[in-house]
N, C-alpha and C positions, 0 to 999 in steps of 0.2 A: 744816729738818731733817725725815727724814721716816723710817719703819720699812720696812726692806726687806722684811726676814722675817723670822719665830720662830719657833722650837720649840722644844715638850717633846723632850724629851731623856733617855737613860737614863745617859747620862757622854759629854762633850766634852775635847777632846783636841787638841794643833795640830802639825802638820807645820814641817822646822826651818826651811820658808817662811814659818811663820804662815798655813799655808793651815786652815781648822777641820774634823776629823774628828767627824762626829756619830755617834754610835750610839743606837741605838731611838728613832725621832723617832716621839712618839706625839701622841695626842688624848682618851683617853679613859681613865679609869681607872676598873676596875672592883672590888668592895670585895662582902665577904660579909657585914662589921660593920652589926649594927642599927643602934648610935650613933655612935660616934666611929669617923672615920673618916682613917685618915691616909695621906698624899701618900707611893708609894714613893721610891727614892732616885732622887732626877729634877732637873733643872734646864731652863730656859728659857736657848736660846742664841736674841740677835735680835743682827739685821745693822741696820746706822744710816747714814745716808748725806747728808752736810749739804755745805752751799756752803764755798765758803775762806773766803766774807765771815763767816761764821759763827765761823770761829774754831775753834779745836784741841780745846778742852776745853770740857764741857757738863755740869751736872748734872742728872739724870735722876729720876727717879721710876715705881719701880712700884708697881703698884694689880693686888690680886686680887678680885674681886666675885664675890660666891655670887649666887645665883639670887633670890634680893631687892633684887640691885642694891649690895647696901650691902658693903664692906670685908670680906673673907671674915677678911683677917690682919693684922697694922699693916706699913703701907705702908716700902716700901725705898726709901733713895736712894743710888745710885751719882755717881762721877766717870767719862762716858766719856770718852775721847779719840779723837781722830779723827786718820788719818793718808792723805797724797796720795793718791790713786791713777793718777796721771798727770796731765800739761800737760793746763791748763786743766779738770780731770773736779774731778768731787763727792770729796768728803774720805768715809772709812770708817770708821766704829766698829764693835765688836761686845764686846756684855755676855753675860756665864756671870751668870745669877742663879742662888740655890742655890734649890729650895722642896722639897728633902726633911724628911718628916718633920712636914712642913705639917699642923694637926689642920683638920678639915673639918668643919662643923656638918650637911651631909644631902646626898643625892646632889641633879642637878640639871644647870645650865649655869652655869658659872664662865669669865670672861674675864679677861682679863692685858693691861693695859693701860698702856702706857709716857706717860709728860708729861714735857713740858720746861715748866716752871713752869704754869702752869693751862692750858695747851694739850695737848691728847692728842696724840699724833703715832702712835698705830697701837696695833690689839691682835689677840691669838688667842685662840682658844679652849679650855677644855678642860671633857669634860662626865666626869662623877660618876654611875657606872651600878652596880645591884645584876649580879654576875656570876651567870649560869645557871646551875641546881644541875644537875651532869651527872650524865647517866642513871645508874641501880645495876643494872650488869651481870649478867646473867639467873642467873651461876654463884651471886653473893650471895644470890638468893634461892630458889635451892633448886632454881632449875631450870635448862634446856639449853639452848643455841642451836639453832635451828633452820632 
């Protein structure tokens, strides 16, 4: 079993093919808070792709790790399932994890790391940056453009 791909996400959505509509596939999230810091409304959509020997059904585990390495939040576990994708090809899963609302201990590099029981099978990234205070336009302070 292995991870095709992930993303952050701003809201996921599926066509009546079950084809996956993503909207705002991000990486970074930027925050004005000294302290606490929390995850907009966002989700992790990853794609999975395992053998038939492997079987239909898999249980999963996510892990998010702050910039110390260690458990940024207590870890999720889902049931994927996994379905054909044609004679003789790899079987398909795909997880909607929810992590809005997520509190954040400090900005930094945060990854998002998916396991099938103690074996990792793939992660992304996402980093925790202070946003740039924007300039204060010349009319605020008293004077003109020029």
């Amino acid at each position: 079993m292995e991870l095709r791909y992930a993303h952050l996400v701003d809201h996921v959505t599926f066509d009546p093919l079950g084809k996956p509509i993503l909207v705002g596939i991000f990486d970074v999230v930027r925050t004005t808070a000294a302290t606490e810091i929390r995850m907009p409304h966002a989700f992790v959509f990853a794609s999975f792709s395992a053998s038939p020997l492997e079987g239909t059904e898999q249980t999963l585990e996510v892990r998010l790790t702050g910039p110390d390495g260690e458990d940024a939040v207590p870890r999720q576990t889902f049931v994927l399932r996994f379905q054909p994708t044609g004679a003789r090809r790899a079987f398909v899963g795909q997880a909607v994890v929810n992590m809005s609302q997520i509190t954040l201990q400090s900005e930094g590099e945060y990854t998002i790391r998916f396991y099938h029981g103690d074996t990792q099978i793939g992660e992304t990234a996402l980093r925790v940056e202070t946003a740039p205070t924007p300039p204060v336009p010349p009319e605020a302070l008293g004077g003109t453009e020029s």
